[in-house]
mmJSON file of the N, C-alpha and C atoms, coordinates in Angstrom:
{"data_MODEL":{"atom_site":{
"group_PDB":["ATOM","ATOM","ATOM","ATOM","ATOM","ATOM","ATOM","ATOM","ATOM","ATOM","ATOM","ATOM","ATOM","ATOM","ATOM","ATOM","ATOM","ATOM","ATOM","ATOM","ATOM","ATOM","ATOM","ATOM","ATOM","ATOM","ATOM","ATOM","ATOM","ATOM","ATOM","ATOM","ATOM","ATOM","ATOM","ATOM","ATOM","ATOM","ATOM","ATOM","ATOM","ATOM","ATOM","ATOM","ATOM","ATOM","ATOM","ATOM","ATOM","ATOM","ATOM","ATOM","ATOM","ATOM","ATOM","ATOM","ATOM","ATOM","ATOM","ATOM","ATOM","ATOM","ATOM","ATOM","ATOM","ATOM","ATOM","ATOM","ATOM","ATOM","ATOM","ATOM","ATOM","ATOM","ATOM","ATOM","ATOM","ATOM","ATOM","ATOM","ATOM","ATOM","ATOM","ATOM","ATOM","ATOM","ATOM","ATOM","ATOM","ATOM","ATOM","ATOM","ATOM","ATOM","ATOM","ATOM","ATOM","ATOM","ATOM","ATOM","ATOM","ATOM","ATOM","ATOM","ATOM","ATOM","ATOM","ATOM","ATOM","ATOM","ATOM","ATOM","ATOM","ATOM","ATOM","ATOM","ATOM","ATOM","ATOM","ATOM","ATOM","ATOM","ATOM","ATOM","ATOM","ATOM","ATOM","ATOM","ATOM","ATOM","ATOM","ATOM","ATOM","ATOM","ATOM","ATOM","ATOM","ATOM","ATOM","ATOM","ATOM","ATOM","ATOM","ATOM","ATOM","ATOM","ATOM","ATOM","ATOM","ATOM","ATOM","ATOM","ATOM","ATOM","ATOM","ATOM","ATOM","ATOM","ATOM","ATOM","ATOM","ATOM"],
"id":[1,2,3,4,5,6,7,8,9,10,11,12,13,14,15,16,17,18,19,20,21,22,23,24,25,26,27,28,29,30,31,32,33,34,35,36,37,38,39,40,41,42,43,44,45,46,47,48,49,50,51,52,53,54,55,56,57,58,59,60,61,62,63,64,65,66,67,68,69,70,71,72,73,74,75,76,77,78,79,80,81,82,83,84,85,86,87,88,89,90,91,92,93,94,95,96,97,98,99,100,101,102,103,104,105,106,107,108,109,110,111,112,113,114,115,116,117,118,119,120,121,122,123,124,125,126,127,128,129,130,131,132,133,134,135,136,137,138,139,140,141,142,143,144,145,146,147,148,149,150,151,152,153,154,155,156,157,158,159,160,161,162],
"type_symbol":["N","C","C","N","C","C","N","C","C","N","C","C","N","C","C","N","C","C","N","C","C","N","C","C","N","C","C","N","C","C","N","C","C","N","C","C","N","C","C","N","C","C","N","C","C","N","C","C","N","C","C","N","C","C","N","C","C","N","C","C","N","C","C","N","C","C","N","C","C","N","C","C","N","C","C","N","C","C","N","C","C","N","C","C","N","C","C","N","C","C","N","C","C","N","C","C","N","C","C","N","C","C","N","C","C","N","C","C","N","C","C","N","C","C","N","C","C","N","C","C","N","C","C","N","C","C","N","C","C","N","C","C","N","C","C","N","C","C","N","C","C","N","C","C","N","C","C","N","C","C","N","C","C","N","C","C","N","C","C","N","C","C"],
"label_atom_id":["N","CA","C","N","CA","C","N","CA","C","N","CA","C","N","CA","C","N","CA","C","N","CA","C","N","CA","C","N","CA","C","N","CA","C","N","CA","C","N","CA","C","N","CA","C","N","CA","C","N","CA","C","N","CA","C","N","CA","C","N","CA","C","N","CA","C","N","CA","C","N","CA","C","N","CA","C","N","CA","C","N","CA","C","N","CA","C","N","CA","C","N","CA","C","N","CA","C","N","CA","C","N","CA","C","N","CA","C","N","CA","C","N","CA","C","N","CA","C","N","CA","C","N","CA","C","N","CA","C","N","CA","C","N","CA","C","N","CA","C","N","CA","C","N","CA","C","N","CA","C","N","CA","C","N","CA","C","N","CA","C","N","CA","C","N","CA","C","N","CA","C","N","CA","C","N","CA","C","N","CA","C","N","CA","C","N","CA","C"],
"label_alt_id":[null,null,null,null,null,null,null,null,null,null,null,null,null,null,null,null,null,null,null,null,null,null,null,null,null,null,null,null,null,null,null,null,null,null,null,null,null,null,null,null,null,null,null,null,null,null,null,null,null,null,null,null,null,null,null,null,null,null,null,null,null,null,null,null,null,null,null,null,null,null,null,null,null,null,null,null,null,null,null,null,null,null,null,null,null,null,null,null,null,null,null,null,null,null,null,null,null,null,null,null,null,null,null,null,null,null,null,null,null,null,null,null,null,null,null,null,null,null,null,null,null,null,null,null,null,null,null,null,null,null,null,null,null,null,null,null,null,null,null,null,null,null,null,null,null,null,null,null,null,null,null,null,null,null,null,null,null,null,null,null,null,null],
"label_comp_id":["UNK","UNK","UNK","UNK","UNK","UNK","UNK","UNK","UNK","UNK","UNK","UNK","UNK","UNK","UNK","UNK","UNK","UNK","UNK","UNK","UNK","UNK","UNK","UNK","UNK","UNK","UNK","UNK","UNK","UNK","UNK","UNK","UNK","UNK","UNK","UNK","UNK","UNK","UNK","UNK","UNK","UNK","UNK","UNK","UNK","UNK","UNK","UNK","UNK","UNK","UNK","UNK","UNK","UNK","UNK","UNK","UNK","UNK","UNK","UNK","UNK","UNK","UNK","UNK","UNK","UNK","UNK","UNK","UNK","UNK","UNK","UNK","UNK","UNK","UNK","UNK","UNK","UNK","UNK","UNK","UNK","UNK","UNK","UNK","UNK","UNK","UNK","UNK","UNK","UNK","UNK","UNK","UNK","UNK","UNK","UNK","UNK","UNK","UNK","UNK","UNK","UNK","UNK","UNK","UNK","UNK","UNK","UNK","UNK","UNK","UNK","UNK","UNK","UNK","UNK","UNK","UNK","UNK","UNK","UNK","UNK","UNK","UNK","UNK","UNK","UNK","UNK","UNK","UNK","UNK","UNK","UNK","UNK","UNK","UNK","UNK","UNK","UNK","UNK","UNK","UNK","UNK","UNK","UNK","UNK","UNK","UNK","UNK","UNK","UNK","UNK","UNK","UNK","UNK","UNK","UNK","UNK","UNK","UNK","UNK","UNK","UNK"],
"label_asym_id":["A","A","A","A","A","A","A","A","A","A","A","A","A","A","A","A","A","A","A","A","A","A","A","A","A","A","A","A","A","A","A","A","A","A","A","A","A","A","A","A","A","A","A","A","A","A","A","A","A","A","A","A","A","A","A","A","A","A","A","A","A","A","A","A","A","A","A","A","A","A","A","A","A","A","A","A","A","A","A","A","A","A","A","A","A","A","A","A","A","A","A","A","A","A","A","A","A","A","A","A","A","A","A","A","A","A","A","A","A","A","A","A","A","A","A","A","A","A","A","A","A","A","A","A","A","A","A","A","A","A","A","A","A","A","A","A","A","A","A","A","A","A","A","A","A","A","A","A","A","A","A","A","A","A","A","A","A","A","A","A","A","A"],
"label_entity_id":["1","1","1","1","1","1","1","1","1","1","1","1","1","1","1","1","1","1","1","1","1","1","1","1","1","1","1","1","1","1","1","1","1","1","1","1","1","1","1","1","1","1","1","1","1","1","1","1","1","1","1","1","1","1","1","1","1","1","1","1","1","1","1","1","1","1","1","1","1","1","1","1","1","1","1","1","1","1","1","1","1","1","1","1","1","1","1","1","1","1","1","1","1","1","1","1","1","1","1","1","1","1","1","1","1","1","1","1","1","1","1","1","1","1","1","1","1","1","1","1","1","1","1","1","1","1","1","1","1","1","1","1","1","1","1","1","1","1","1","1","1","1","1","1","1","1","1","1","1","1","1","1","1","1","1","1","1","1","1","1","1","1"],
"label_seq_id":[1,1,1,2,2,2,3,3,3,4,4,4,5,5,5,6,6,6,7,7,7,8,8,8,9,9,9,10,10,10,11,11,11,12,12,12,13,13,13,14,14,14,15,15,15,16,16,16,17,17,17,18,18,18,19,19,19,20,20,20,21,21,21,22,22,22,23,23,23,24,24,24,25,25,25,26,26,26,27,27,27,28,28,28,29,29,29,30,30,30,31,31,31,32,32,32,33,33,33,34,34,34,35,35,35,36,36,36,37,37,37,38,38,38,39,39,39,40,40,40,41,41,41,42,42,42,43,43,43,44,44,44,45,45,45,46,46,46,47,47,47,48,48,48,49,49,49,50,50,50,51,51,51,52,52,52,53,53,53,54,54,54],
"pdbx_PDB_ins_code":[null,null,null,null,null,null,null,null,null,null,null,null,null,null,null,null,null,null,null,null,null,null,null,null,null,null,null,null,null,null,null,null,null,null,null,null,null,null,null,null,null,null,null,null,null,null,null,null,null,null,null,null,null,null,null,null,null,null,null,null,null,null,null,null,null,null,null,null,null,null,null,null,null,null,null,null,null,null,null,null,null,null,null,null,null,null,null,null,null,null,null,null,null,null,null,null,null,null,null,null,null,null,null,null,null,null,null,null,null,null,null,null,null,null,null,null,null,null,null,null,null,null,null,null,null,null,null,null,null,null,null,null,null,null,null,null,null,null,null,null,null,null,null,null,null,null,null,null,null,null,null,null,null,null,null,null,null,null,null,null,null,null],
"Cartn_x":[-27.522,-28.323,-29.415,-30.824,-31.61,-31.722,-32.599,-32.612,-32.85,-34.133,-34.846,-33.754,-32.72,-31.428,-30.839,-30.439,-29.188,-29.67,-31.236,-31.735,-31.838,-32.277,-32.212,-30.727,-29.662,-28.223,-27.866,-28.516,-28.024,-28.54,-30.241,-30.852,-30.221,-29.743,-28.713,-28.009,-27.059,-25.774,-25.831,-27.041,-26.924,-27.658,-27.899,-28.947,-27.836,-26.997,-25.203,-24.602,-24.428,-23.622,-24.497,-25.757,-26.417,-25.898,-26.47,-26.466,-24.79,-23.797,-22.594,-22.306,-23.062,-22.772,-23.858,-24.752,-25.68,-24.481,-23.624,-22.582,-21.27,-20.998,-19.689,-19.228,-18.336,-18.013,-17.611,-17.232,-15.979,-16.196,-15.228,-15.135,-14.939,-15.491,-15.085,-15.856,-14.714,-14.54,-14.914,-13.901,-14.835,-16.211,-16.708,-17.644,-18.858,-18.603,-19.685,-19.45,-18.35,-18.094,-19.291,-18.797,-19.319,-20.88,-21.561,-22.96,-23.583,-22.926,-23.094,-23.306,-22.193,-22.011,-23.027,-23.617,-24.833,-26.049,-26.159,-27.323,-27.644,-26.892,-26.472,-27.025,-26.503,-27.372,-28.323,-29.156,-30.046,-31.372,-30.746,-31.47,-31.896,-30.321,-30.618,-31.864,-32.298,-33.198,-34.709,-34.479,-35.586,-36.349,-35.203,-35.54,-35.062,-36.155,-35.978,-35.408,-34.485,-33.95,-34.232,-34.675,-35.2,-36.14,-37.006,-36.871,-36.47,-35.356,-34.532,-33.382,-33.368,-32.556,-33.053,-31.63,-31.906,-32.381],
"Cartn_y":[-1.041,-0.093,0.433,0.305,0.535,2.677,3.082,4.38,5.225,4.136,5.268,5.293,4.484,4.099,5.623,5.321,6.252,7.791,7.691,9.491,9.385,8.735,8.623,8.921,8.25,8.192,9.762,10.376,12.036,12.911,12.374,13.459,13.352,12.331,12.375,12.93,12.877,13.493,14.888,15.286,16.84,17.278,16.578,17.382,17.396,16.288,16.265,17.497,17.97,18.929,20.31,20.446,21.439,21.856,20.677,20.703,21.055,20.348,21.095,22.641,23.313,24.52,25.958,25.151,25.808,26.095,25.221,25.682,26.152,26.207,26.829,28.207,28.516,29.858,30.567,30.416,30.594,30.029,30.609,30.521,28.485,27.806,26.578,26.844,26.661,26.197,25.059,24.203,22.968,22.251,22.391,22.814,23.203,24.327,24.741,24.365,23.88,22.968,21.727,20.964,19.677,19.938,21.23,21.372,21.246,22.113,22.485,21.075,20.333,19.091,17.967,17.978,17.005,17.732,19.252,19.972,19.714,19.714,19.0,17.897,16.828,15.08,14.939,15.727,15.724,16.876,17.359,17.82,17.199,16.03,15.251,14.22,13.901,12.964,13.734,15.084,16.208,15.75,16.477,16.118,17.849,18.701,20.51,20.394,20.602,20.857,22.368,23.291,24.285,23.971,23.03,22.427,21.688,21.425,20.404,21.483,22.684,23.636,24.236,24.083,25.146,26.412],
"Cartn_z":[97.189,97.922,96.99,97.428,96.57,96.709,95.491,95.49,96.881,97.262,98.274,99.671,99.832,101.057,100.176,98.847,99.161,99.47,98.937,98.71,100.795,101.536,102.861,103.351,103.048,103.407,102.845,101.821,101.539,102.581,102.58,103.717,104.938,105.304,106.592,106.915,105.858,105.436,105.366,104.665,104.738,106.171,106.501,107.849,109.06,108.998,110.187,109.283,108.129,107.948,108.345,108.151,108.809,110.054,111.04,112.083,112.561,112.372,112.18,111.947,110.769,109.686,110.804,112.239,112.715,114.214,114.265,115.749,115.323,114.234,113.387,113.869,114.201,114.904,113.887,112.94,112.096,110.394,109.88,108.115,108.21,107.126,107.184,105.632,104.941,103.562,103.133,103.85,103.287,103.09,104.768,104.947,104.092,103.775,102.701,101.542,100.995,99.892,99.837,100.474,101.305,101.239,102.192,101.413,100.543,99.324,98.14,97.143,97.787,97.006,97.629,98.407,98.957,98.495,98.169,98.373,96.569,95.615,93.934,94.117,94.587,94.81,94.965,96.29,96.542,95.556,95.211,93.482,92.647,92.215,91.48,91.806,93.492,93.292,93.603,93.608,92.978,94.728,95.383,96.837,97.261,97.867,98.272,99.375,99.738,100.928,101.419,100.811,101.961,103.377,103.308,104.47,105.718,104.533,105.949,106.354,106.246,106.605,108.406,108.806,109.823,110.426],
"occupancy":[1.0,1.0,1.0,1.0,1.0,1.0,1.0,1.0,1.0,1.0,1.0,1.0,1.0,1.0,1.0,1.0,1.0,1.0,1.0,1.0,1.0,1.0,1.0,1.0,1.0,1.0,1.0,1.0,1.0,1.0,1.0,1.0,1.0,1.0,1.0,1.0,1.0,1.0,1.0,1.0,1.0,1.0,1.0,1.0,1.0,1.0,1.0,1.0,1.0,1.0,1.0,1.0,1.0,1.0,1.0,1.0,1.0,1.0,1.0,1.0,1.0,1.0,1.0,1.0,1.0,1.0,1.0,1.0,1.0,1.0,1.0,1.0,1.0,1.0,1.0,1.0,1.0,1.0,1.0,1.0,1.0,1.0,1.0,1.0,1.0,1.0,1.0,1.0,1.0,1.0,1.0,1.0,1.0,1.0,1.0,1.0,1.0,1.0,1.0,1.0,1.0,1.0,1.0,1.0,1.0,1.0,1.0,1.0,1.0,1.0,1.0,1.0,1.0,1.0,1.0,1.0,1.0,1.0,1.0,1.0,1.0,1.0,1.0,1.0,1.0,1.0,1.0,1.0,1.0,1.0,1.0,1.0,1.0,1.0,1.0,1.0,1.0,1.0,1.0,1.0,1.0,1.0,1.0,1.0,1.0,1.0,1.0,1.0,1.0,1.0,1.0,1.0,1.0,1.0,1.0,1.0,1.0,1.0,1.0,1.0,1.0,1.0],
"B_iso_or_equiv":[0.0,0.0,0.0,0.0,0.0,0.0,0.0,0.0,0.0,0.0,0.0,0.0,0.0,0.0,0.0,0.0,0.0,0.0,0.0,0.0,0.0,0.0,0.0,0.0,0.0,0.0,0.0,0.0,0.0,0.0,0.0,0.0,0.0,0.0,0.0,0.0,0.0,0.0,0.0,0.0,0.0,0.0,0.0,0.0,0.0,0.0,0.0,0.0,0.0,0.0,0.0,0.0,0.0,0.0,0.0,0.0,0.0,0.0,0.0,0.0,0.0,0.0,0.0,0.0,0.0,0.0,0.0,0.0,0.0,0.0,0.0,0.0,0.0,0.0,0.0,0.0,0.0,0.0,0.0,0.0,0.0,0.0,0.0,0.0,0.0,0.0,0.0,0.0,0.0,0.0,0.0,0.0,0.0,0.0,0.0,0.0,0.0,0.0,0.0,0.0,0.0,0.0,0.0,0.0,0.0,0.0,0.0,0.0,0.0,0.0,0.0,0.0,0.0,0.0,0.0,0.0,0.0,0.0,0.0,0.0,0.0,0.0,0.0,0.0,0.0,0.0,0.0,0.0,0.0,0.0,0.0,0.0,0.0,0.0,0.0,0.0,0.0,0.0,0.0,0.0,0.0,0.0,0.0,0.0,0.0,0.0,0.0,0.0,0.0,0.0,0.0,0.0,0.0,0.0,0.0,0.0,0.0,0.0,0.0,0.0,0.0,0.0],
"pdbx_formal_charge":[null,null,null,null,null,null,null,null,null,null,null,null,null,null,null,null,null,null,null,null,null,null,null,null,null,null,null,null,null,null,null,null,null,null,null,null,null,null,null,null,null,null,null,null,null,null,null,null,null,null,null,null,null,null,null,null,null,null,null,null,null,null,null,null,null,null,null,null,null,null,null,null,null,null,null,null,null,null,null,null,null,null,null,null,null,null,null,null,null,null,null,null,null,null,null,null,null,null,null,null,null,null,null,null,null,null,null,null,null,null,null,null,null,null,null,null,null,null,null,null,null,null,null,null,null,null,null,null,null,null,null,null,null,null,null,null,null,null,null,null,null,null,null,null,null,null,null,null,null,null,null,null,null,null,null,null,null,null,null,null,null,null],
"auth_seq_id":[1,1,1,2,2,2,3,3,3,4,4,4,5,5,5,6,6,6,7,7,7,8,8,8,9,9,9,10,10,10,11,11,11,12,12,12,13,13,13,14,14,14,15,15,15,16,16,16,17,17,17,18,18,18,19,19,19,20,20,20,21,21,21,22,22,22,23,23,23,24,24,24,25,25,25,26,26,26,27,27,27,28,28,28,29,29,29,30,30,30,31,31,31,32,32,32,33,33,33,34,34,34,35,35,35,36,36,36,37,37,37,38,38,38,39,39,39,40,40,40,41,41,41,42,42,42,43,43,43,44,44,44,45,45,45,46,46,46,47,47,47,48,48,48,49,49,49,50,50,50,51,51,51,52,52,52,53,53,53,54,54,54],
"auth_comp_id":["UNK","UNK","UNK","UNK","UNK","UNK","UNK","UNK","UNK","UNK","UNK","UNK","UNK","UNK","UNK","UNK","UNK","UNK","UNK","UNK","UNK","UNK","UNK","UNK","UNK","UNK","UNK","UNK","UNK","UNK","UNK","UNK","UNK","UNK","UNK","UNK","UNK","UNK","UNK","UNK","UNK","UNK","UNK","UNK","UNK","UNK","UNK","UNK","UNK","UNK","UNK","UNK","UNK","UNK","UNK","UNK","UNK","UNK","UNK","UNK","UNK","UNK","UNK","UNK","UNK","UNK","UNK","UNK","UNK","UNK","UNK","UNK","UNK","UNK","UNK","UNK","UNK","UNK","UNK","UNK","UNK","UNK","UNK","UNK","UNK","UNK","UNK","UNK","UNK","UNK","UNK","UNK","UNK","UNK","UNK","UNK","UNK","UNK","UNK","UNK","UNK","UNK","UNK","UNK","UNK","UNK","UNK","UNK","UNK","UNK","UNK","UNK","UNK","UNK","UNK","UNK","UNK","UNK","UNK","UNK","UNK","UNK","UNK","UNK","UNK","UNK","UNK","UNK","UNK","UNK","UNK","UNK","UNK","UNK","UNK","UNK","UNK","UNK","UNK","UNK","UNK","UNK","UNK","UNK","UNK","UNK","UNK","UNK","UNK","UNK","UNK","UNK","UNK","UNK","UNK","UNK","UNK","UNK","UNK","UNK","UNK","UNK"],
"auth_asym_id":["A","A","A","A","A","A","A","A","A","A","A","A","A","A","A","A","A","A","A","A","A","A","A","A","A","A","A","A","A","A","A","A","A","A","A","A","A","A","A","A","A","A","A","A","A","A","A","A","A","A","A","A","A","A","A","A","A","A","A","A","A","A","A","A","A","A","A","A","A","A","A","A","A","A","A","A","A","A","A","A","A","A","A","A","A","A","A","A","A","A","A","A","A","A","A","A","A","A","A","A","A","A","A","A","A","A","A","A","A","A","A","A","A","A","A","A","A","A","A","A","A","A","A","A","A","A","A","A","A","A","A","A","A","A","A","A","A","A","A","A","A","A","A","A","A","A","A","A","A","A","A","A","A","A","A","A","A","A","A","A","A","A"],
"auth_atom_id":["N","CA","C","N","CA","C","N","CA","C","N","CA","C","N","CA","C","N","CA","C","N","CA","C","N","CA","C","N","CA","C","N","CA","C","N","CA","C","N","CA","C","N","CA","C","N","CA","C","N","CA","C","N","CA","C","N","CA","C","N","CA","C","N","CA","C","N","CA","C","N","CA","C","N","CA","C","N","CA","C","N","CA","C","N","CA","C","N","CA","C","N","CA","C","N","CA","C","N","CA","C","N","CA","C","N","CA","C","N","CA","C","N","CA","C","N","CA","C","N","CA","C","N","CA","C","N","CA","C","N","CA","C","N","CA","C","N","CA","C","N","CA","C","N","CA","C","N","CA","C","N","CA","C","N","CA","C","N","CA","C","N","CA","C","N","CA","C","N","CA","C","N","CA","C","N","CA","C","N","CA","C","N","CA","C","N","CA","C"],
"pdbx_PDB_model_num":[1,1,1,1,1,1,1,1,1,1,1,1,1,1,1,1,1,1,1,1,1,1,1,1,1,1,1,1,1,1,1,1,1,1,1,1,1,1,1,1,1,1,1,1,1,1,1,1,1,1,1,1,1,1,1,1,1,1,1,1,1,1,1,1,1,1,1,1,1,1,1,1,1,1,1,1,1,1,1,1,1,1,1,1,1,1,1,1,1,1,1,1,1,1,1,1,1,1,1,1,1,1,1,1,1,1,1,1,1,1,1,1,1,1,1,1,1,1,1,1,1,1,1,1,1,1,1,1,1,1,1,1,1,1,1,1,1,1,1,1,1,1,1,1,1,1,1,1,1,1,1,1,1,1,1,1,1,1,1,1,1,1]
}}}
């Protein structure tokens, strides 16, 4: 998988956990774990996700 697939396959990834983290009723731990840990990766490829936020 070349770079620009996997930095694509993160923005995905974090934008389904958004979109998830935007109908959440409730505490979900993991959840925001799971953010935190895509929102780190996507750092690493010096990619801002304050825009791709809800």
């Amino acid at each position: 998988m070349s770079l620009e697939e996997q930095k694509q396959v993160a923005i995905d990834y974090y934008v389904n956990l958004m979109r998830i983290k935007a109908h959440e009723t409730g505490e979900n731990k993991e959840l925001d774990y799971q953010i935190r840990i895509v929102r780190l990766k996507l750092s690493t490829f010096s990619i801002d996700v304050s825009e791709l936020e809800l």
